[in-house]
N, C-alpha and C positions, 0 to 999 in steps of 0.2 A: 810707455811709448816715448821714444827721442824724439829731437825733430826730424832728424833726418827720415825716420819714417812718416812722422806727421806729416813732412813736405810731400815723400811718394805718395801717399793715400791720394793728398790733395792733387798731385801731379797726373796720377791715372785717374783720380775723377773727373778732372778735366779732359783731358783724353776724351773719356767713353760720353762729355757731352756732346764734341763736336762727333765722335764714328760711334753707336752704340754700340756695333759688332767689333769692335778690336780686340779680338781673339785672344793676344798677347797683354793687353791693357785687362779688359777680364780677369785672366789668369793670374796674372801678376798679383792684380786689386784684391781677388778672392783669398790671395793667398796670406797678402796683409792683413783683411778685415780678419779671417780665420786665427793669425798669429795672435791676435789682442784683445778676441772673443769678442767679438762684435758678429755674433752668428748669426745675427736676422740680415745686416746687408751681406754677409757670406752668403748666406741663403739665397737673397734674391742673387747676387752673381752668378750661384752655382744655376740656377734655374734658365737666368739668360744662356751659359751654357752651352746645359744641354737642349735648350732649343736651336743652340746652333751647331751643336756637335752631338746630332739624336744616338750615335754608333761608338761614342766616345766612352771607353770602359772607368779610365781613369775620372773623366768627370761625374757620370756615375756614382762613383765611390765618396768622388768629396757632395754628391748632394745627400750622399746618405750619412756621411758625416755630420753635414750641415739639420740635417734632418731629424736626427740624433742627439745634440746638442741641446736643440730646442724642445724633447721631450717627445717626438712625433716617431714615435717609435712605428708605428705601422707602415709610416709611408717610408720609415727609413730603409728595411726590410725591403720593398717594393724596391727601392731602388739600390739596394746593395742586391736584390737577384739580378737586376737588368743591369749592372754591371759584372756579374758573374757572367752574367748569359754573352756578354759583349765581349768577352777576355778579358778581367779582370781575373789574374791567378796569383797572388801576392799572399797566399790565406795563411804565412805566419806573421806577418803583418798585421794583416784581418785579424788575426786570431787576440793581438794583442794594442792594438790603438786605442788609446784613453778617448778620442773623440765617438769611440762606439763601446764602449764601456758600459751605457745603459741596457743594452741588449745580451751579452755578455750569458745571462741565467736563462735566456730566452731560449725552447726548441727548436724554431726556426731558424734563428740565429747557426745554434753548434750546427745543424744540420746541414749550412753552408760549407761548412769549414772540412776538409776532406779527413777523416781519420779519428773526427770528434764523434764522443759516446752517441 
């Protein structure tokens, strides 16, 4: 990590002390701690969220990332359907993101994915 990331990290945690809901600070912040695998505070971002955005496909998909990462392959699933079920349709993407690479030899997993065995 540079500084200049080091500084944004520090820049949107500050942020999200004074507004906790700052959508954009959130998103941002999740997107950094995810870039330099720091997946437990991605985690908690991704969860703050979707507590704020319950319909949101795309975030959805990074808590199953985030979910995924950390080995929790069950709840990852759970919440890669509920961003299916939300519009998430991206599934050669899906099909190939190292972030869900643990899931990958999984039934439930291909059975997501339109067209897989």
């Amino acid at each position: 990590m540079d500084s200049q990331d080091a500084f944004e990290i520090t820049f949107y945690e500050n942020i999200l002390k004074r507004d906790r809901a700052n959508r954009e600070a959130l998103e941002l912040l999740g997107g950094l701690y995810s870039k330099y695998s720091m997946a437990q505070q991605a985690l908690r971002i991704d969860r703050r969220l979707a507590r704020l955005l319950p319909n949101d496909a795309r975030v959805r998909y990074n808590l199953a990332c985030s979910l995924c990462l950390l080995g929790r392959k069950r709840d990852a699933l759970v919440a890669l359907k509920q961003a299916i079920e939300r519009g998430y349709n991206d599934f050669e993407w899906l099909a190939q993101d190292s972030d869900l690479a643990a899931l990958k030899d999984h039934p439930e997993f291909q059975a997501l994915i339109p067209d897989s065995p």
